[in-house]
N, C-alpha and C positions, 0 to 999 in steps of 0.2 A: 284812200289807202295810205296807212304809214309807211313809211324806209325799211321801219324793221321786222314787218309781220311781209313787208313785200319780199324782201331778204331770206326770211326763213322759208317764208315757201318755195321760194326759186332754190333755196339748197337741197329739198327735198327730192329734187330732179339728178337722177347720174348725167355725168355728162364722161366726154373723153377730154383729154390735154392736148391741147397742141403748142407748138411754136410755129410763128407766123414771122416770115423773112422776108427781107428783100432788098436793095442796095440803091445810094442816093446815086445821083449822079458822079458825083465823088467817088464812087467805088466804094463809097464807104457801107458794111451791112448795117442793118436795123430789125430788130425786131421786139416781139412782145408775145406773152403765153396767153392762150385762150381756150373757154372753157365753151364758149359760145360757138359751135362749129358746127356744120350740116349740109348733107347732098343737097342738089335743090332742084338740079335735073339730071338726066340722065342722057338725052336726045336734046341740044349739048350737054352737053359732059360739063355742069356747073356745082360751085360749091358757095357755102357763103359762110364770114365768121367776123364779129364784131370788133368795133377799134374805140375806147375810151376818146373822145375827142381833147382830155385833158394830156393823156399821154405824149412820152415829148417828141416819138418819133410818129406823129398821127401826121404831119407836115412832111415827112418823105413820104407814107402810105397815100396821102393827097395826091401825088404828083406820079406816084410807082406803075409801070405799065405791065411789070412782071411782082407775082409775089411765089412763094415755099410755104407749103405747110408740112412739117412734122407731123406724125402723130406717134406719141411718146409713150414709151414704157415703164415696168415702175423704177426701176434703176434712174431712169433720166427727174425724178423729182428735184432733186438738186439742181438741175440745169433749170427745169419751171420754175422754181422761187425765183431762182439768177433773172431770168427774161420777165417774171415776174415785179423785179426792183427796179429803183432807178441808177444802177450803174451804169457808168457810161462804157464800158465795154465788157458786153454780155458772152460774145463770140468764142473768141480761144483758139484755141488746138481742137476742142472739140470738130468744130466744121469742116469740112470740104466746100465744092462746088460742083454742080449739076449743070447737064448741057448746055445751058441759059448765063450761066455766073451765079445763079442765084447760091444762098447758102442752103446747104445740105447737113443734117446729121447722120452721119455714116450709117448708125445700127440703130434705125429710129424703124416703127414697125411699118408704116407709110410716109411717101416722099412723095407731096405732089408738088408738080410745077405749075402754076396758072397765070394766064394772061387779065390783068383787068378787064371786067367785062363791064362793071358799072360801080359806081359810089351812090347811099341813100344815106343824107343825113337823119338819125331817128331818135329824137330826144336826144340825151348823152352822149350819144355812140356813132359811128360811122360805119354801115353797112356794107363789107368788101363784098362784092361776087367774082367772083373766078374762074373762068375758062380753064379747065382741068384740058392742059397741053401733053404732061405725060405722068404716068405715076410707077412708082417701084412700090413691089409688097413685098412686106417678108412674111414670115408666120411668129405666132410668139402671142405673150397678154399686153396687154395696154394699162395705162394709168388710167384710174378713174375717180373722178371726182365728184364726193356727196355729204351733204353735209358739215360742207368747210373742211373737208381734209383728203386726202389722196387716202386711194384704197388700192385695192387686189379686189379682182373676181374671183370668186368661190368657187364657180364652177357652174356647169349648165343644169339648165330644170328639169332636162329631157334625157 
């Protein structure tokens, strides 16, 4: 299988956006946007979402006992290309902090907070799983992403 027929078909997949947080020991936050995200249990409460192992904060995420996920609206696109780059401060004003310290985006449509549960190295990437410890919902559409660009949902089929 080539890179880039394996490429196109994986764009062919919607996925949602998130931003994935969490803070070194420094206090200092880190994170990165991801497209790779998904429940994994329910009875625990687990989630799971992948970590480029080239990325430069994949070395806090190694060590992290607590992480955040976002899940992002289409307003917040500009913030996922940001968490998306290598800038080295992604944060802002945008964030707060949640019971934990961890970073929070105020009017993100899901906030969850999770406890490391495990790491799987998988080819490229590092496999986070998450003990989903607490979550806030709102209501609202989300960002979605297919075929290489951010979308809007249409609408239901029903």
């Amino acid at each position: 299988m080539d890179a880039a027929t394996f490429r196109a078909a994986l764009s062919r997949f919607a996925s949602g956006v998130v931003i994935v947080s969490t803070r070194a020991g420094d206090g200092r936050a880190h994170g990165f946007t991801a497209t790779a995200f998904t429940s994994v249990s329910a009875d625990p409460p687990l989630v799971l979402t992948c970590l480029d192992t080239t990325a430069r904060c994949h070395a806090v995420f190694e060590r992290a006992d607590l992480f955040a996920i976002d899940v992002l609206r289409p307003h917040h696109w500009p913030l996922a290309k940001r968490f998306a780059s290598k800038v080295d401060d992604k944060f802002g004003a945008d964030f707060g902090a949640d019971a934990w310290g961890l970073p929070r985006l105020p009017d993100a449509l899901t906030h969850l907070s999770c406890r490391t549960a495990e790491r799987i190295t998988a080819g490229d990437h590092t496999v986070l799983f998450g003990l989903v410890m607490d979550a806030d919902v709102d209501e609202g559409e989300p960002t979605v992403f297919f075929d290489r660009a951010a979308r809007r949902i249409a609408g239901s089929l029903t």
